[in-house]
PDB file of N, CA, C and O in Angstrom:
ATOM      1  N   UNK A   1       0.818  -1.177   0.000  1.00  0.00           N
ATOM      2  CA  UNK A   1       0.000   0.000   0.000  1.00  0.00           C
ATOM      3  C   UNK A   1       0.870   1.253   0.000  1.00  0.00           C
ATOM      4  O   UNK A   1       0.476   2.258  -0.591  1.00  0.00           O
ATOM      5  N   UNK A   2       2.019   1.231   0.630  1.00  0.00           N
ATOM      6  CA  UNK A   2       2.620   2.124   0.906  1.00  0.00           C
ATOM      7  C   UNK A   2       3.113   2.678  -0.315  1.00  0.00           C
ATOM      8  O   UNK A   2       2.948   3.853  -0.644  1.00  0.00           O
ATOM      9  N   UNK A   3       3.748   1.775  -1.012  1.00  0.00           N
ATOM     10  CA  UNK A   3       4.038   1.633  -2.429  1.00  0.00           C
ATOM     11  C   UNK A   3       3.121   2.399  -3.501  1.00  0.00           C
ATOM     12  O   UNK A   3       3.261   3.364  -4.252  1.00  0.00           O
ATOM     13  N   UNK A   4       2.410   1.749  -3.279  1.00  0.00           N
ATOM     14  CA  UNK A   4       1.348   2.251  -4.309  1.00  0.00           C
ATOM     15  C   UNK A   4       0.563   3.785  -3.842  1.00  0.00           C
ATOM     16  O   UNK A   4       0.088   4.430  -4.777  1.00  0.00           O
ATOM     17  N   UNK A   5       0.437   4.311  -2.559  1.00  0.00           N
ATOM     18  CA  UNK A   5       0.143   5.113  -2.230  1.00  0.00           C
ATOM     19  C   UNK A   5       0.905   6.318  -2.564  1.00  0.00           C
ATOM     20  O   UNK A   5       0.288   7.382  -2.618  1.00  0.00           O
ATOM     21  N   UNK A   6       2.365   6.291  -2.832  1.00  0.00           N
ATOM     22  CA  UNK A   6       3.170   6.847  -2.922  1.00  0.00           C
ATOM     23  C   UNK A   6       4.008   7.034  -4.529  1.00  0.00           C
ATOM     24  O   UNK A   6       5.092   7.581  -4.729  1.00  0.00           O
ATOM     25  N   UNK A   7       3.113   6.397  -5.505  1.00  0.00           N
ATOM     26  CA  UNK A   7       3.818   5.958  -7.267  1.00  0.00           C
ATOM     27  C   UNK A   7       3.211   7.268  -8.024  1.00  0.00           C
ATOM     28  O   UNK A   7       2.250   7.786  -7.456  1.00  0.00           O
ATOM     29  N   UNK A   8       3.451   7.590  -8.677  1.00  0.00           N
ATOM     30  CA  UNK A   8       3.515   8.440  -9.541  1.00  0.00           C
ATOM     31  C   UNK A   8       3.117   7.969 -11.133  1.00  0.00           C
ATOM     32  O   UNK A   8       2.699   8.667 -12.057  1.00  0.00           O
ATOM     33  N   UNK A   9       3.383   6.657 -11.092  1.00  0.00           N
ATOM     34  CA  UNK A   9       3.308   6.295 -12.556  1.00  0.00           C
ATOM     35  C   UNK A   9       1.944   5.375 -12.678  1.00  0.00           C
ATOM     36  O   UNK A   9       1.420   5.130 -13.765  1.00  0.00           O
ATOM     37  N   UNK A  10       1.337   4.801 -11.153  1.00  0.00           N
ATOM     38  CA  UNK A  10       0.131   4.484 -11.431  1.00  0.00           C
ATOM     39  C   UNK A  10      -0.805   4.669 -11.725  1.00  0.00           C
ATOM     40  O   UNK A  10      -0.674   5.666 -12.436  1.00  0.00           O
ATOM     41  N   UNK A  11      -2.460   4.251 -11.698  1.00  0.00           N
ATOM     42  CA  UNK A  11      -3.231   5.120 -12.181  1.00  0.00           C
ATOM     43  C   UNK A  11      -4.035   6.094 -10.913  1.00  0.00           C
ATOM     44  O   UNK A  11      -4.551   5.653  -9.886  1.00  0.00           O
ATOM     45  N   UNK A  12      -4.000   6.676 -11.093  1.00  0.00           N
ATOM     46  CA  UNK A  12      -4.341   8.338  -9.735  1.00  0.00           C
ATOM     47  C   UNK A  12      -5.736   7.897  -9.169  1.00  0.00           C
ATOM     48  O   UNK A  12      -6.333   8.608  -8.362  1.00  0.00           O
ATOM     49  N   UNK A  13      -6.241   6.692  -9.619  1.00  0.00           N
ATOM     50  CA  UNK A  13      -7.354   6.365  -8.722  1.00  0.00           C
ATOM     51  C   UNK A  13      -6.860   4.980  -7.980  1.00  0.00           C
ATOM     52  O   UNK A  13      -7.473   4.737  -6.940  1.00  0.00           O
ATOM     53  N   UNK A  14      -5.989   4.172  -8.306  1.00  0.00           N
ATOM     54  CA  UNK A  14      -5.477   3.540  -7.284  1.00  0.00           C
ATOM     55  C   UNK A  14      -4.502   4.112  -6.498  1.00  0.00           C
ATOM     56  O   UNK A  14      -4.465   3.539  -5.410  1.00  0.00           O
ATOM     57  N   UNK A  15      -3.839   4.844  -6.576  1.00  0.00           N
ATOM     58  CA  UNK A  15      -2.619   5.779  -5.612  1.00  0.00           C
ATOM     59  C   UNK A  15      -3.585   6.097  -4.502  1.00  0.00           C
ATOM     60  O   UNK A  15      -3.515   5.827  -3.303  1.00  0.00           O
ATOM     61  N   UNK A  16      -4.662   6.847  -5.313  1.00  0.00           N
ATOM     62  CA  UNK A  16      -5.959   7.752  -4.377  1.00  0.00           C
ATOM     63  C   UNK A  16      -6.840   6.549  -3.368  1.00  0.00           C
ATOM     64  O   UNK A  16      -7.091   6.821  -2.194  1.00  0.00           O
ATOM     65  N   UNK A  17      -7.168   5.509  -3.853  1.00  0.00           N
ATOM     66  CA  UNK A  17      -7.526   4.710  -2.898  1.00  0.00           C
ATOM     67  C   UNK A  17      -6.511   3.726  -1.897  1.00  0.00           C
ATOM     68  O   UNK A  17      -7.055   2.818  -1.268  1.00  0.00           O
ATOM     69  N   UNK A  18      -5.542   3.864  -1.815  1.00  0.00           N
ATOM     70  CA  UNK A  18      -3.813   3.012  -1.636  1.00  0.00           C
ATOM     71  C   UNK A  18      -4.180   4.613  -0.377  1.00  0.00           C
ATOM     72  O   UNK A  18      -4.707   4.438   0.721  1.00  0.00           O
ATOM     73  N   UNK A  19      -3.859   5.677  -0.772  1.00  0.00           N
ATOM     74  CA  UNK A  19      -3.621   6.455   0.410  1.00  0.00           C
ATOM     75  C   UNK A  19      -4.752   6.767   1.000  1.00  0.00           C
ATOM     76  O   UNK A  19      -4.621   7.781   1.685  1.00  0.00           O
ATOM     77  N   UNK A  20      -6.210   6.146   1.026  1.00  0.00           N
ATOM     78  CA  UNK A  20      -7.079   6.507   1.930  1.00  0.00           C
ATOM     79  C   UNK A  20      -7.336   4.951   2.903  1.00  0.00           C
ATOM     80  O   UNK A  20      -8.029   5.031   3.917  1.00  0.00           O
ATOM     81  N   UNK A  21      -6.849   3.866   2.577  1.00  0.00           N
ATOM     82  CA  UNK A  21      -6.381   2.871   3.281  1.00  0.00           C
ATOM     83  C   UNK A  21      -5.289   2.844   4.006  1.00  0.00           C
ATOM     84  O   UNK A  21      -5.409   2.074   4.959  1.00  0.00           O
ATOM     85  N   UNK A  22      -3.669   3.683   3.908  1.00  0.00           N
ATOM     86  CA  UNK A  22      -3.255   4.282   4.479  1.00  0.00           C
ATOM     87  C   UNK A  22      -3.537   4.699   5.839  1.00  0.00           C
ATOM     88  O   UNK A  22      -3.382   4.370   7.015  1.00  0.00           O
ATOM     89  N   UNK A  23      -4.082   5.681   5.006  1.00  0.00           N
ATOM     90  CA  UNK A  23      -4.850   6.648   6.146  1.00  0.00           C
ATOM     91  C   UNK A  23      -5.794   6.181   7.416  1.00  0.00           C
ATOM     92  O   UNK A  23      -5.948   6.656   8.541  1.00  0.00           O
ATOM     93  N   UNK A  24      -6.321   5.117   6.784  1.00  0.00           N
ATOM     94  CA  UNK A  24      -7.636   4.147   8.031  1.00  0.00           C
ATOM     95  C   UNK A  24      -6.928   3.340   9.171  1.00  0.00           C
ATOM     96  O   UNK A  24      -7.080   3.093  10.368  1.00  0.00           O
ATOM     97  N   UNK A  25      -5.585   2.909   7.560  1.00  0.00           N
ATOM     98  CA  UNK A  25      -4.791   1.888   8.794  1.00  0.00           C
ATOM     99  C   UNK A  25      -3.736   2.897   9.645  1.00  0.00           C
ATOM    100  O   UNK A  25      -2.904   2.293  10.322  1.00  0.00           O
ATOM    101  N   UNK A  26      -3.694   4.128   9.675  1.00  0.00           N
ATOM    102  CA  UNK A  26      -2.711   4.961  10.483  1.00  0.00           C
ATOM    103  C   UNK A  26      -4.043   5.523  11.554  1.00  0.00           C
ATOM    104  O   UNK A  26      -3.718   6.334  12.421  1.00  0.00           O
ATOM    105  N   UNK A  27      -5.564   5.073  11.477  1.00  0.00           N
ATOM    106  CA  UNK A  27      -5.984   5.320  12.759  1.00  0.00           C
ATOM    107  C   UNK A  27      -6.525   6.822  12.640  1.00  0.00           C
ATOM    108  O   UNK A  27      -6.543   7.602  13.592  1.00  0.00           O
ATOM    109  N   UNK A  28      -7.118   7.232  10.896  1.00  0.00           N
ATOM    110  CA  UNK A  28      -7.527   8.400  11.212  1.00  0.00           C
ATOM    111  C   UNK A  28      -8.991   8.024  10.919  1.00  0.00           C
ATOM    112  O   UNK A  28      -9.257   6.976  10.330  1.00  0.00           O
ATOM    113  N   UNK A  29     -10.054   8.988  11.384  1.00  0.00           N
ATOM    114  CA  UNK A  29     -11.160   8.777  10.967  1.00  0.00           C
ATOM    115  C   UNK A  29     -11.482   9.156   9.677  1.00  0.00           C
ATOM    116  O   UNK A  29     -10.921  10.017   8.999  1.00  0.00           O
ATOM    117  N   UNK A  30     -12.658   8.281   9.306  1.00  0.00           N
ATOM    118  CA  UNK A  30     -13.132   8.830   7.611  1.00  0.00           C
ATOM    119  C   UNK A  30     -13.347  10.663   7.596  1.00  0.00           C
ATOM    120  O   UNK A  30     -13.080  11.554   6.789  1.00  0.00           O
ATOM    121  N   UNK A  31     -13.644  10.632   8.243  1.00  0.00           N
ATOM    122  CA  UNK A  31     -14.151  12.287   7.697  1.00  0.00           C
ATOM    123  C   UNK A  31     -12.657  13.130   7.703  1.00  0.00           C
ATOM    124  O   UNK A  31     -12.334  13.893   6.793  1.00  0.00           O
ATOM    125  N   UNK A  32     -11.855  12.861   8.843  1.00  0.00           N
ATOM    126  CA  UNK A  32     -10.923  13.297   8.441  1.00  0.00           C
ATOM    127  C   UNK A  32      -9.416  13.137   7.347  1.00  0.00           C
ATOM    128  O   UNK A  32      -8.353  13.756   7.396  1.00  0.00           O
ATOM    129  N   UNK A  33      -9.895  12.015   6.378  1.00  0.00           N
ATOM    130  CA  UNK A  33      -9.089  11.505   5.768  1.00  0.00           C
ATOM    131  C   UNK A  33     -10.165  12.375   4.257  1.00  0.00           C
ATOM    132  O   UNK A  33      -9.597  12.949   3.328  1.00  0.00           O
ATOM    133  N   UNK A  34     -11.479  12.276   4.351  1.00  0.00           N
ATOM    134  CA  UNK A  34     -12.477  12.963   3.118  1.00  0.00           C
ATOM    135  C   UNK A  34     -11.505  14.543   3.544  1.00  0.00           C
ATOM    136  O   UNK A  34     -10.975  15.126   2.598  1.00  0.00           O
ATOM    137  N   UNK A  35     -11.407  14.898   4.410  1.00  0.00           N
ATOM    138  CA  UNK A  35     -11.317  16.627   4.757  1.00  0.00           C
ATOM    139  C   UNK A  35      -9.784  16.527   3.799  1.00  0.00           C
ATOM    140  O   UNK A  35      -9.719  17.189   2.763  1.00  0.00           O
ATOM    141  N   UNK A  36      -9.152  16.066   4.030  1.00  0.00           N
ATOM    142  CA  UNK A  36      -7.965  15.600   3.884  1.00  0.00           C
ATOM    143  C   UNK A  36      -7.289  15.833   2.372  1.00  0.00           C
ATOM    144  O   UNK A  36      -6.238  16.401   2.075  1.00  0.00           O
ATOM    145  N   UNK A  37      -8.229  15.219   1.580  1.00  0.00           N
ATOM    146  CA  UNK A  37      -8.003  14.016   0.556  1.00  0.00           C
ATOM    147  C   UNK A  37      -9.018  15.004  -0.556  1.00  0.00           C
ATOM    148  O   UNK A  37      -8.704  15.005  -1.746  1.00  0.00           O
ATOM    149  N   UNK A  38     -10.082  15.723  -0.145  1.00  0.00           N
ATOM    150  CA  UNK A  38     -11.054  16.485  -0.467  1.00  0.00           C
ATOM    151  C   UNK A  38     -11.492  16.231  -1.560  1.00  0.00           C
ATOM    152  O   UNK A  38     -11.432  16.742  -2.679  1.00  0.00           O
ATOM    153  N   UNK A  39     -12.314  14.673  -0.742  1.00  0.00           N
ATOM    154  CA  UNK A  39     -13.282  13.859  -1.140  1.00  0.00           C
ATOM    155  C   UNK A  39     -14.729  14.048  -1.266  1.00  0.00           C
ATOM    156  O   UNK A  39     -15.052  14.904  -0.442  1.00  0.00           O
ATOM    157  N   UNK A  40     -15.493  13.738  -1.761  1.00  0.00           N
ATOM    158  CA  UNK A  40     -16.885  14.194  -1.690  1.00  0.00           C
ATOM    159  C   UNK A  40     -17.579  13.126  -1.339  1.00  0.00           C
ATOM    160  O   UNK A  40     -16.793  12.207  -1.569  1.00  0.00           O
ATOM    161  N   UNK A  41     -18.654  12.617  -0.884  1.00  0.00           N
ATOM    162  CA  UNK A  41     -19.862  11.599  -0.490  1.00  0.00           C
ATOM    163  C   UNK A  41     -19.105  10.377   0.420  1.00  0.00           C
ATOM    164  O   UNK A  41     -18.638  10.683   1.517  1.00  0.00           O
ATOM    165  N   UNK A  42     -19.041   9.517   0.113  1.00  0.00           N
ATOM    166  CA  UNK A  42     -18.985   8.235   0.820  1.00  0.00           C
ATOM    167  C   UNK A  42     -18.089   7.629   0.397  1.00  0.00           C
ATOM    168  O   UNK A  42     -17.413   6.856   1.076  1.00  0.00           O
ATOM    169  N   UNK A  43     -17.934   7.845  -0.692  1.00  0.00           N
ATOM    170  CA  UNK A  43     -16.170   7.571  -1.545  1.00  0.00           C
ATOM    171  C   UNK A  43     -15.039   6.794  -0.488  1.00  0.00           C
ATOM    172  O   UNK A  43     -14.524   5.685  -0.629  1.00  0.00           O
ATOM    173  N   UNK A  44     -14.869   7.701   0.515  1.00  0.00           N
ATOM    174  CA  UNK A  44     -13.535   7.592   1.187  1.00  0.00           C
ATOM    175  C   UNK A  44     -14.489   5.909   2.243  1.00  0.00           C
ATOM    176  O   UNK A  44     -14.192   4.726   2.414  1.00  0.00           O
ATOM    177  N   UNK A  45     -15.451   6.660   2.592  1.00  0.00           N
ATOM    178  CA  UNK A  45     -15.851   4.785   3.307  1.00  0.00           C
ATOM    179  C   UNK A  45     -15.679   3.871   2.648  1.00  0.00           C
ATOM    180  O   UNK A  45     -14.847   3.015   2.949  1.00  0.00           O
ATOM    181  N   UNK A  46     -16.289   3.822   1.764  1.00  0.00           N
ATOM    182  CA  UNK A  46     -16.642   2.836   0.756  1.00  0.00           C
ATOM    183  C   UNK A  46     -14.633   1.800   0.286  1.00  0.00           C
ATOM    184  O   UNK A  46     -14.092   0.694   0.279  1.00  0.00           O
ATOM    185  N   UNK A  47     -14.497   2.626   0.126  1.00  0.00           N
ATOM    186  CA  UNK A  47     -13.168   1.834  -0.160  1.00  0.00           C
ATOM    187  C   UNK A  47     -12.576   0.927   1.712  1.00  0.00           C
ATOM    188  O   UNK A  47     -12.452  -0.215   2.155  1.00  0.00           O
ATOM    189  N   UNK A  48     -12.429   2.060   2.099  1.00  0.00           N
ATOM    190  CA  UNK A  48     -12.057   1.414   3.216  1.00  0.00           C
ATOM    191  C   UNK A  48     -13.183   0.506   4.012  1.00  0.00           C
ATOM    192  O   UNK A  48     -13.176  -0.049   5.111  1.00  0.00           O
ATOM    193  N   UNK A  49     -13.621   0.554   3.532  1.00  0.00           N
ATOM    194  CA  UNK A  49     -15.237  -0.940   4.114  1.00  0.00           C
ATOM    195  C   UNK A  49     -14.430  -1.934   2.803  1.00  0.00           C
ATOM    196  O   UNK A  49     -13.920  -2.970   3.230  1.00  0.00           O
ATOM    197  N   UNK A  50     -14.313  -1.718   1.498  1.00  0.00           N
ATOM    198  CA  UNK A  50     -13.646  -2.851   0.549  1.00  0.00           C
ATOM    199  C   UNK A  50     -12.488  -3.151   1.163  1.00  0.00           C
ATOM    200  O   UNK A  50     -12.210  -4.350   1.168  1.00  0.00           O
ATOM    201  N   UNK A  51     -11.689  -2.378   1.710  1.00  0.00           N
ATOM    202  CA  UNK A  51     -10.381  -3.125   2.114  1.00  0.00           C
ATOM    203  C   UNK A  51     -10.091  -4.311   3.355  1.00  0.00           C
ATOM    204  O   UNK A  51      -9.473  -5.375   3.381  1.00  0.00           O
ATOM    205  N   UNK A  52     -10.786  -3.622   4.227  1.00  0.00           N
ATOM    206  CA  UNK A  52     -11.451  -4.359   5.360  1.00  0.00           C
ATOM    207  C   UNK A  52     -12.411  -5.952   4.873  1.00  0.00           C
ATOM    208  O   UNK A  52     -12.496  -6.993   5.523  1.00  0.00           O
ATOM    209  N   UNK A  53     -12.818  -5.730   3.974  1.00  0.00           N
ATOM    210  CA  UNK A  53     -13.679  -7.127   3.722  1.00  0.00           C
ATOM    211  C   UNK A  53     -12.903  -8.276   2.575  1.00  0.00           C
ATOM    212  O   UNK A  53     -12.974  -9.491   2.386  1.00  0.00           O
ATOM    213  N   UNK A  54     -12.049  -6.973   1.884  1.00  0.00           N
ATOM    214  CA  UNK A  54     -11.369  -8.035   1.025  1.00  0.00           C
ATOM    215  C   UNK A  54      -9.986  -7.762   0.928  1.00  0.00           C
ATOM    216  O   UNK A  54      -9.346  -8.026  -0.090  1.00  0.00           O
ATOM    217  N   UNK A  55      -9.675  -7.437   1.562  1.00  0.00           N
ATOM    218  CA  UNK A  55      -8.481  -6.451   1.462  1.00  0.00           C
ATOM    219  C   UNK A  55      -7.434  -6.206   0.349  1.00  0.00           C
ATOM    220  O   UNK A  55      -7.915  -5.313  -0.348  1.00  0.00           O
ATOM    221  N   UNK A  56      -6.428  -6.512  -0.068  1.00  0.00           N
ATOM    222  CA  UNK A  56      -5.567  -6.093  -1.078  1.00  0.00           C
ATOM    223  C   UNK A  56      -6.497  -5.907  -2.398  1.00  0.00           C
ATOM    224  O   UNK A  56      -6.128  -4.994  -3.137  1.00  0.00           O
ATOM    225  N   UNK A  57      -7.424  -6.495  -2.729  1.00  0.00           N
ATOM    226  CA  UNK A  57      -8.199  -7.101  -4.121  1.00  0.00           C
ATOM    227  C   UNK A  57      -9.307  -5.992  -3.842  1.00  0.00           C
ATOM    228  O   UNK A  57      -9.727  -5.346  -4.802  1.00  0.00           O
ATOM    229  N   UNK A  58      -9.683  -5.805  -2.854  1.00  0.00           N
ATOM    230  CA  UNK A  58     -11.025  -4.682  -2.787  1.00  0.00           C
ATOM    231  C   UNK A  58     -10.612  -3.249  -3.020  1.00  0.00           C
ATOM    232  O   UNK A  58     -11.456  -2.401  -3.310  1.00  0.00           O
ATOM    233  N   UNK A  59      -9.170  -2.924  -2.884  1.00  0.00           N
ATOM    234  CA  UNK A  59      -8.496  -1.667  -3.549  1.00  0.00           C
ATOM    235  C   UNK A  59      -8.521  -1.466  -4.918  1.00  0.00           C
ATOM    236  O   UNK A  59      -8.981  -0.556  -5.608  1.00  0.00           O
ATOM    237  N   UNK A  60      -7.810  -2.711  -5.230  1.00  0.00           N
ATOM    238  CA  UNK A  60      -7.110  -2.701  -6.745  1.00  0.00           C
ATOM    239  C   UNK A  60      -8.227  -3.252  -7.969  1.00  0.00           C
ATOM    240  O   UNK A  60      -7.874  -3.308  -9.147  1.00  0.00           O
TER     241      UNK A  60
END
């Protein structure tokens, strides 16, 4: 994740979901990772509820 959170050459919606899993697993809350990240709707849950249930595969 870290990896990928951090690439430049990937595609900017997996980087973008790589660093809001990041972010869940460093213990911040959703809203402050949406404030963050300046996300709109449910976006930022939604992934991190996929990572949590499937994890590596529910990102990518």
């Amino acid at each position: 994740m870290e990896r990928l959170g951090s690439s430049r050459t990937e595609q900017a919606r997996l980087v973008e979901r790589a660093k809001i899993v990041l972010g869940c697993l460093a213990g911040e809350r959703n809203d402050q990772i949406a404030a963050r990240m300046k996300l709109q709707g449910e976006y930022g849950s939604d992934v991190a509820k996929r990572f949590m249930e499937e994890g590596h595969r529910g990102v990518t």
